[in-house]
TIMARBA-178954 format. One record per residue (C-alpha): x, y, z. Coordinates in steps of 0.2 Angstrom, whole numbers, padded with zeros to 4 digits, always signed. Layout:
BEGIN
XYZ ...
//
This chain:
BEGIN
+0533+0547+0370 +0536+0564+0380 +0540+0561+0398 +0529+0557+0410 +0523+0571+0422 +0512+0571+0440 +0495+0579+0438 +0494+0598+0448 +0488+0589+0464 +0495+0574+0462 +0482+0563+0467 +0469+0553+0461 +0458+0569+0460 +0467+0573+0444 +0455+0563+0435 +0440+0572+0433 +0424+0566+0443 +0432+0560+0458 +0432+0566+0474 +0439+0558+0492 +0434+0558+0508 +0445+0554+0525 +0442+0551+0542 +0449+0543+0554 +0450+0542+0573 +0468+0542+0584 +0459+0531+0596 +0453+0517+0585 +0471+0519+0575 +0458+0516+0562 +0449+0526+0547 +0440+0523+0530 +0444+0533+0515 +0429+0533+0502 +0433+0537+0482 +0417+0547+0477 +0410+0548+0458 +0405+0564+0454 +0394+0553+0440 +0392+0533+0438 +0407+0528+0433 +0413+0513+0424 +0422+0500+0436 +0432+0484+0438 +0441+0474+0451 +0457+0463+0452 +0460+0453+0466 +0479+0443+0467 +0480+0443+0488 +0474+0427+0497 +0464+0434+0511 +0454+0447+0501 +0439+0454+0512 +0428+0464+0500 +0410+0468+0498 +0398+0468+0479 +0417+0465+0471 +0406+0451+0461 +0396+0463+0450 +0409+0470+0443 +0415+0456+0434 +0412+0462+0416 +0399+0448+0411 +0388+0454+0425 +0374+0467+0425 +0379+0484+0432 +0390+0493+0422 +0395+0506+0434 +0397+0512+0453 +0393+0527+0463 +0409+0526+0476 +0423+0513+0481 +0425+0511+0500 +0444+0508+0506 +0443+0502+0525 +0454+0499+0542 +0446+0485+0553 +0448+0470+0544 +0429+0462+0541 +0421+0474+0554 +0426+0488+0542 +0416+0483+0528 +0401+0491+0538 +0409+0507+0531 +0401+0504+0515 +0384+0503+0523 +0388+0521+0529 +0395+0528+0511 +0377+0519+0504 +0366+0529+0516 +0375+0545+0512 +0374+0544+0495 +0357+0538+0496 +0351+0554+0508 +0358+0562+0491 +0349+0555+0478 +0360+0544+0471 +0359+0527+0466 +0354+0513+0452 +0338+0515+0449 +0325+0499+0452 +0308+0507+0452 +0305+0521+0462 +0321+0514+0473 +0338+0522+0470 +0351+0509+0477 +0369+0517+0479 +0382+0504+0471 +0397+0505+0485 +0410+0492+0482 +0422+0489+0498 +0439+0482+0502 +0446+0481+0518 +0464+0479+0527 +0467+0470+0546 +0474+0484+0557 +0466+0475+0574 +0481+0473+0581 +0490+0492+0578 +0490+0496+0596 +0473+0505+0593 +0459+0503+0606 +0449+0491+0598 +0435+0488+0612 +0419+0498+0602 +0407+0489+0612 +0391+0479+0604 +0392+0489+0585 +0410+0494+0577 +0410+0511+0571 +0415+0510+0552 +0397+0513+0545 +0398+0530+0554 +0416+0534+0547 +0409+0529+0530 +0395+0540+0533 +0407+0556+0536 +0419+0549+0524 +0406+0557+0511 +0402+0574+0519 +0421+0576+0518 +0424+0571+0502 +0436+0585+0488 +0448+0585+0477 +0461+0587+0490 +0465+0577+0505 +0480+0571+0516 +0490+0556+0515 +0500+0547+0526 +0492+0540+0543 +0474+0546+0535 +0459+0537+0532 +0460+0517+0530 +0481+0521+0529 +0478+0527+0548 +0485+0513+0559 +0493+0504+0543 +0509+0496+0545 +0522+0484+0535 +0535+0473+0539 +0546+0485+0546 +0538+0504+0546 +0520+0512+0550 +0511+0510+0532 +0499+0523+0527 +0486+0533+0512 +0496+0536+0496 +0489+0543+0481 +0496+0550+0463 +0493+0555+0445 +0503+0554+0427 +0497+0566+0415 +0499+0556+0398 +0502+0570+0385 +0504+0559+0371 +0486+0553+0372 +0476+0565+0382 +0476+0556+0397 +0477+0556+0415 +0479+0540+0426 +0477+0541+0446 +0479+0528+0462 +0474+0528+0480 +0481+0516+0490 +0482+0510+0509 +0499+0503+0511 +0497+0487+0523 +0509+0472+0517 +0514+0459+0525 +0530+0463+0515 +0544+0478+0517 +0542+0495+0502 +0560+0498+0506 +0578+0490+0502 +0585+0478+0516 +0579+0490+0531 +0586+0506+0520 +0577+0524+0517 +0579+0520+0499 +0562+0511+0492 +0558+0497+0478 +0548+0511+0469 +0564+0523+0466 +0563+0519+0448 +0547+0527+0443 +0549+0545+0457 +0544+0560+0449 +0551+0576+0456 +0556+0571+0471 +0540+0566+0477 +0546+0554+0491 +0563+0558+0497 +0574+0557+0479 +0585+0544+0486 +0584+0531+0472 +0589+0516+0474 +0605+0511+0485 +0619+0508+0475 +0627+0495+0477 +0613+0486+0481 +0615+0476+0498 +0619+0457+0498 +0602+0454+0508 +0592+0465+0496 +0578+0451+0494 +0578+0442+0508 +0562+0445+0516 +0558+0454+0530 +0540+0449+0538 +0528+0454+0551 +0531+0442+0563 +0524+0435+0578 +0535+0438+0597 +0540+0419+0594 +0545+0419+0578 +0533+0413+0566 +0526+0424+0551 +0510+0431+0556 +0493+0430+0549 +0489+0448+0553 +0490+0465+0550 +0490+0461+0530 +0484+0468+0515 +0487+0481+0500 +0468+0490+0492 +0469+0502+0479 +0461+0511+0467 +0467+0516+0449 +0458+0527+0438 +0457+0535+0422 +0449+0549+0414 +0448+0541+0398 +0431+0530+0393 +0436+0512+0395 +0423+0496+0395 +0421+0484+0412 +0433+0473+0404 +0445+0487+0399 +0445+0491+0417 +0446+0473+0423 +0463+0476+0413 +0468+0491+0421 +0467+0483+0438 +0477+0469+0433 +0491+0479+0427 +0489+0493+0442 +0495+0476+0452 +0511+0475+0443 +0514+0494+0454 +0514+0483+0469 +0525+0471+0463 +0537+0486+0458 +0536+0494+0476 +0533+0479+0487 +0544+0465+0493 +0535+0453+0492 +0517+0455+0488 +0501+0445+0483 +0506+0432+0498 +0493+0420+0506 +0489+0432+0520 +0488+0447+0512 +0472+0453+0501 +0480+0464+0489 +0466+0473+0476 +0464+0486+0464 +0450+0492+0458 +0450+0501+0444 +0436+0516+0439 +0435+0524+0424 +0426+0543+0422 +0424+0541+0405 +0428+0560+0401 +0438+0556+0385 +0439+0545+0370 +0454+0531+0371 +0464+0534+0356 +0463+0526+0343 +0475+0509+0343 +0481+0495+0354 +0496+0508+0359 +0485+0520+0371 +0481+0504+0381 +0498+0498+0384 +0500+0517+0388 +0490+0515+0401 +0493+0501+0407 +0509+0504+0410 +0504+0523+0419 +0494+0513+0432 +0508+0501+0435 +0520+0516+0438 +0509+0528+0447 +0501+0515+0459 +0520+0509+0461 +0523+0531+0468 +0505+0530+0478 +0512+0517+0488 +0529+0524+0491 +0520+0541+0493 +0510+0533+0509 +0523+0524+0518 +0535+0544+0514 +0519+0554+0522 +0515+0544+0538 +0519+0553+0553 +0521+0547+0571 +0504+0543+0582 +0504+0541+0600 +0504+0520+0602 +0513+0515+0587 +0521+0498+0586 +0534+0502+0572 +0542+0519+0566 +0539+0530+0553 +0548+0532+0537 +0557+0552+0544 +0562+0541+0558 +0572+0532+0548 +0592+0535+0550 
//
């Protein structure tokens, strides 16, 4: 197998047919980011958190109907933000898109959401909150390139000990023509750097530098592992603030149930950059979208390929968006370049 290299952007937008949208207001400390299909495209979902919020993450369950989406909806506001959805739907819908019922066109928009309530964000919208209309713009801004960091639903992120944020990369897999991309907003309960260091859980799979080149700290501390939580002023763990959401996606023509295993893999990339993950009060999902531009080789190798590719480069997107956050008036933690 030739090495492993980062697609030209290196962002989910390497696959081909996808585009993103961002926005995001400094005010709310909130945003939604929306992965556009360029065409319907083949989807799945895995969810291992224990307080997922999510909107239609039922019909993409391989044994139901509809076989593909038109966008995926990452969201800041914990269930208020699954409005954003509603918003991406009417925009694609003003566009023609949609499944066809009819004469209807109904725009398939699968949502998750993260809780950032509590981010030092003014959170007092009044009667309606205003993620439909971020969903909405999310759309007109959508391209193949777009910023990390404190962007979109990574814009009032946080984890247990730094401000979170909007990561995203790409492996180019030369040996079976493929490409493999994530998006992710980086929101654990749980720490993407050793024991309070610079150095994070991801270092093993960096590619060129692309979030610091520190590797791992060697030796590693004695207090490595032990775990370091958002918490509560008196103490106890809190039940806020929680929650990895994701996308993975591939090029390459996969069935709903090759995607449902694409998902389940691309969760092993949280394990690998987050300590700890998939807790009771986080809602950690991936979905996982396939363009369906190229054949899968031939064999059960390409798939473990794969598989392993979303594992890595979901494992870098969340490591990418904690390394591109930047400082915001009213934030309750520091940023990675703040780190000594």
């Amino acid at each position: 197998m030739t090495r492993w290299k980062a697609g030209p952007r290196n962002l989910i937008t390497d696959v081909n047919g996808l585009l993103v949208g961002n926005v995001e207001d400094s005010r709310l400390k909130s945003g939604v980011t929306a992965v556009i299909c360029e065409q319907p495209a083949t989807a799945a979902v895995q969810v291992l958190g224990g307080a997922p919020g999510t909107r239609e993450t039922d019909l993409l369950e391989p044994h139901n109907t509809v076989e593909a989406v038109d966008a995926l909806v990452l969201s800041g506001g914990s269930a208020y933000g699954l409005d954003a959805a509603s918003g991406v739907q009417a925009a694609l819908a003003e566009a023609g898109r949609g499944f066809a019922v009819g004469p209807h066109r109904i725009p398939i928009v699968p949502a998750a959401i993260l809780f950032d309530l509590l981010n030092g964000g003014d959170k007092d919208w009044g009667r309606y909150p205003p993620y439909r209309e971020l969903g909405h713009q999310a759309v007109a801004t959508a391209s193949a390139d777009f910023a990390l960091g404190s962007h979109g639903a990574g814009a009032g992120a946080m984890t247990a000990d730094l401000m979170g944020g909007l990561g995203s990369a790409s492996t180019r897999l030369a040996d079976i023509g493929a490409t493999v991309g994530a998006i992710v907003a980086v929101n654990p309960v749980g720490s993407v750097t050793v024991a309070g260091t610079r150095h994070f859980w991801a270092a093993p799979f960096e590619l060129d530098g692309e979030f610091g080149g520190l590797g791992l700290p060697h030796p590693l501390p004695e207090d490595a592992t032990r775990l370091r939580l958002k918490f509560r002023d008196d103490g106890a763990a809190s039940p806020r603030a929680n929650t990895t959401i994701g996308v993975i996606a591939t090029d390459v023509a996969l069935t709903k149930a090759e995607c449902k295993r694409l998902a389940i893999a691309a969760h092993d990339g949280f394990a690998r950059a987050i300590w700890p993950c998939h807790t009771p009060m986080d809602g950690d999902l991936v979905f996982a979208v396939s363009t369906g531009r190229k054949p899968l080789s031939a064999g059960s190798d390409a798939m473990i390929d794969l598989c392993a590719a979303a594992a890595a480069t979901m494992a870098r997107a969340i490591a990418r968006g904690v390394h591109a956050a930047t400082a915001q008036t009213g934030d309750p933690l520091p940023v990675w370049s703040q780190r000594a």
